[in-house]
C-alpha positions as CSV (number, residue, x, y, z in Angstrom):
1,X,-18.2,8.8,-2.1
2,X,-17.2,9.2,1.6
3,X,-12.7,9.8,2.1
4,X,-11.5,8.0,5.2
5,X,-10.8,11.8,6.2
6,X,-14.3,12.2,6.6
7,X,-15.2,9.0,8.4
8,X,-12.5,9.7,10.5
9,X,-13.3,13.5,11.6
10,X,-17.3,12.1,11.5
11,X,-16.1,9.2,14.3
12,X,-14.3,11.9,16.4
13,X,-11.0,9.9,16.3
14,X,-7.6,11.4,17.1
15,X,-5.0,11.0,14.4
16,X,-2.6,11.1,17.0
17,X,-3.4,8.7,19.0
18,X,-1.3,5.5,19.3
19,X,-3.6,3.0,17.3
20,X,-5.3,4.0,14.0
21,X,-9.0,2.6,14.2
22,X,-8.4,0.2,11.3
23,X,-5.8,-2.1,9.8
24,X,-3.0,0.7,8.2
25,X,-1.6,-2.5,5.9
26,X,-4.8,-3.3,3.8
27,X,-6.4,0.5,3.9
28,X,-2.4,1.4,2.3
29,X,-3.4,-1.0,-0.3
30,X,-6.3,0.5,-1.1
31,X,-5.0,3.8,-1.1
32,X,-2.1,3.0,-3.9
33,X,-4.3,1.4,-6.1
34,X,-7.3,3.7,-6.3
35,X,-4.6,7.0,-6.2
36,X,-4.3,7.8,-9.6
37,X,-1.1,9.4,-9.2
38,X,0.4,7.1,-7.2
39,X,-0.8,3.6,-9.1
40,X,1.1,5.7,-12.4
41,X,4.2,6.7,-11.1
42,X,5.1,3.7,-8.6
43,X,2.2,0.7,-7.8
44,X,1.6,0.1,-11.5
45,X,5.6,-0.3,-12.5
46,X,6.4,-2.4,-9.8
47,X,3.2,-4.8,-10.2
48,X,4.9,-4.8,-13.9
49,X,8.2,-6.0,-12.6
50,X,6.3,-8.7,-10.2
51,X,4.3,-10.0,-13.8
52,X,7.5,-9.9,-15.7
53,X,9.7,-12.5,-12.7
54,X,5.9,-14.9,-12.6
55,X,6.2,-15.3,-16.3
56,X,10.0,-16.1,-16.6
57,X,9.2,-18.5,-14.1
58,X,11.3,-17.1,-11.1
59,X,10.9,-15.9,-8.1
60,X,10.1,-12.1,-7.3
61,X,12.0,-11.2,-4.3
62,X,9.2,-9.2,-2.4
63,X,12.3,-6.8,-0.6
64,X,12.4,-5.2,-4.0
65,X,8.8,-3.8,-3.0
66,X,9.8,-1.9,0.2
67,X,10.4,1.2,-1.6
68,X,7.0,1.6,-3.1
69,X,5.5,0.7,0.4
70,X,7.7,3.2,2.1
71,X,6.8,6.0,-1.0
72,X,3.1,4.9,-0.6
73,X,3.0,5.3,3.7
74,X,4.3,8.6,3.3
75,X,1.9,10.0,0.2
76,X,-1.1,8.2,2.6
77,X,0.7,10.4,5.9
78,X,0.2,13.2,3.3
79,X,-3.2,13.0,1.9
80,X,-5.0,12.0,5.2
81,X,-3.1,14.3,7.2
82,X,-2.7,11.7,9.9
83,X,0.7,13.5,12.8
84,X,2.2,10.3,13.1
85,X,5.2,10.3,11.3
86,X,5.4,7.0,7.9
87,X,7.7,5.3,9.7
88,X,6.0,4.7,12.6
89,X,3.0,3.5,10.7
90,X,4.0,0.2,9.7
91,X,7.9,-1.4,11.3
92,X,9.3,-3.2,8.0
93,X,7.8,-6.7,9.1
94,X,4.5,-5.2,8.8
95,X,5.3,-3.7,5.3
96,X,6.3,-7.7,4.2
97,X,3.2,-8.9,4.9
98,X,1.3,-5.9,3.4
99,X,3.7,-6.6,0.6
100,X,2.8,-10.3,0.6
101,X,-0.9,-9.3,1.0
102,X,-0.7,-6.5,-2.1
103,X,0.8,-9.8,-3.8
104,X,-1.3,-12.3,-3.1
105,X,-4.3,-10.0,-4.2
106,X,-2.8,-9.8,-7.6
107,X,-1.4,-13.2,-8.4
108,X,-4.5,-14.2,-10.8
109,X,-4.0,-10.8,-12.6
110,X,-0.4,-12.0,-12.9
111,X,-0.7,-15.5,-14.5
112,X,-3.2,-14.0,-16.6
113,X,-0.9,-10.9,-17.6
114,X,-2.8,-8.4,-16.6
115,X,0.3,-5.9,-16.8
């Protein structure tokens, strides 16, 4: 199994440059659901609160997801020791659609109460 990390140091890119070489919103996704950790203690509870709104038949306001996308930018600023601070990763319309995006991946798992 090959870690971003080492793709990264392998391809010679700087960390600190302005752009990352790939898209930060779908490689975040990634990272909080294959982070065991992380899934645990914040993806998995939340995705549990998104089933729980689809199956009373309302709407799950997608704000309520910030704070997991905020906690999970800043554990993935951690792990892959990238020098640009979380918050200049991703400015909060980029964390709605990678919100939106996270969502949208799991809808089927969600009809089909998968948490």
């Amino acid at each position: 199994m090959v870690k971003l990390v080492e793709f990264i140091t392998d391809a010679n890119v700087d960390l600190e440059s302005e752009e990352l070489p790939y898209d930060i919103s779908q490689d975040l996704i990634v990272y909080m659901r294959n982070e065991p950790m992380f899934y645990r203690k914040h993806l998995y509870p939340a995705l549990i609160d998104v089933q729980a709104a689809v199956q009373k038949g309302g709407k799950y306001n997608k704000k309520q997801m910030l704070p997991v996308i905020e906690k999970g930018l800043q554990a993935y600023v951690n792990r892959y020791g990238i020098k640009k601070p979380a918050e200049e990763l991703m400015n909060d319309q980029e964390k709605l659609e990678c919100i939106s995006n996270l969502l949208a991946d799991e809808q089927d798992n969600f009809r089909q109460g998968a948490y």
